[in-house]
C-alpha positions in Angstrom: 40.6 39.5 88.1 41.6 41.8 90.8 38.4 43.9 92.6 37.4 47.4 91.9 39.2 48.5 95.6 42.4 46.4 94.4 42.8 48.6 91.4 42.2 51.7 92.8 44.4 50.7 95.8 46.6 49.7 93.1 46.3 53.3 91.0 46.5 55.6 94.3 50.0 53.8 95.1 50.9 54.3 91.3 50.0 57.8 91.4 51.3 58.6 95.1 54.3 57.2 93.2 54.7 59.4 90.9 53.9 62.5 92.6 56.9 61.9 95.1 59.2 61.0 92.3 57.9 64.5 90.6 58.1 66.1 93.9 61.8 64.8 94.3 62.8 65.8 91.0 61.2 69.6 91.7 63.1 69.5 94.6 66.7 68.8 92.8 65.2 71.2 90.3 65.1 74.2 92.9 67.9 73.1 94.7 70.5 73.1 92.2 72.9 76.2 91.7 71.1 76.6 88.3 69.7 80.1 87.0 65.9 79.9 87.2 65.5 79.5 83.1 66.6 75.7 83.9 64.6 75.5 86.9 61.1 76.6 85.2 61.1 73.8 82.4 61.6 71.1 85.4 58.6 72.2 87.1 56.3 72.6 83.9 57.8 69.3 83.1 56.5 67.8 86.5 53.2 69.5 86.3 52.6 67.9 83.4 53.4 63.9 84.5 51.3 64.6 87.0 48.6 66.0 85.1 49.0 63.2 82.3 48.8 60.7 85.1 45.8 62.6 86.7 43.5 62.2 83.3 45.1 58.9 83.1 43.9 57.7 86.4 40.7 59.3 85.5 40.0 57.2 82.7 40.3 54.0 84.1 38.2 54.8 87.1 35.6 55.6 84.2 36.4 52.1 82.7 35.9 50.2 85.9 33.7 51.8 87.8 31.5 54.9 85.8 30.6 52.8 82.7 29.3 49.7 83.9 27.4 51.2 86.6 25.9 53.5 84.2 24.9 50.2 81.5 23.0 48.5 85.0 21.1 51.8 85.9 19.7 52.0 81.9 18.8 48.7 82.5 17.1 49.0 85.4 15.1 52.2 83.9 13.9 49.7 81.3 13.3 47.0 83.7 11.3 49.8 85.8 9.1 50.8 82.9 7.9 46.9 82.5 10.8 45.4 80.1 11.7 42.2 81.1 15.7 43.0 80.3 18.2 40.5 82.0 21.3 41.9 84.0 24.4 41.2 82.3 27.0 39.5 84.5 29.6 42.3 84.3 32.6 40.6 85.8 34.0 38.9 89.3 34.2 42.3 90.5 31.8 44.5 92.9 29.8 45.9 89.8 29.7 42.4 88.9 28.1 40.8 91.9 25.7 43.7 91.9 24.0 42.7 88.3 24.1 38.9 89.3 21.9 40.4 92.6 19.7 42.4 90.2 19.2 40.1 87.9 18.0 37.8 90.8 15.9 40.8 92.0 14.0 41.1 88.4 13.8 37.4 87.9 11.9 37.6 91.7 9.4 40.1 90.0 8.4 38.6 86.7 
């Protein structure tokens, strides 16, 4: 399982990707001889890869990074208020090795 900075090393290339390919085909889109009624759809047509790949993007940063950040910081509210709630081993990632150090943390208190 790669790390959370390989996949979004991973993503930016992906998305740098396809913004040069969009830019590239805005570019033959302009460029060509064409009245601007052909020219118009190409461009809304590249907005909208870009966009789709934007939310897309978006969502697996929410996946891999937002989500199970967010399950460690509810359990450490409970542990907080005097729960004795064990860490879940998320992955092999970063987010991963942070609940194996907080479990070891909380089983240091109780």
């Amino acid at each position: 399982m790669r790390s959370i900075a390989g996949r979004l090393a991973l993503l930016s290339v992906g998305l740098a990707m396809a913004g040069l390919l969009g830019l590239g085909l805005l570019f033959v889109a302009t460029t060509q001889p064409e009245p601007s009624s052909v020219r118009l759809p190409a461009f809304l047509g590249t907005a909208l890869a870009v966009l789709v790949l934007t939310i897309a993007a978006a969502a697996l940063l929410r996946h891999w990074v937002a989500r199970p950040i967010a399950r460690l910081d509810a359990i450490a509210t409970r542990v907080e208020a005097g729960e004795n709630v064990p860490f879940p081993k998320t992955g092999p990632n970063e987010v991963g090795r942070l609940a194996v150090t907080l479990e070891r943390m909380r089983l240091a208190l109780w």
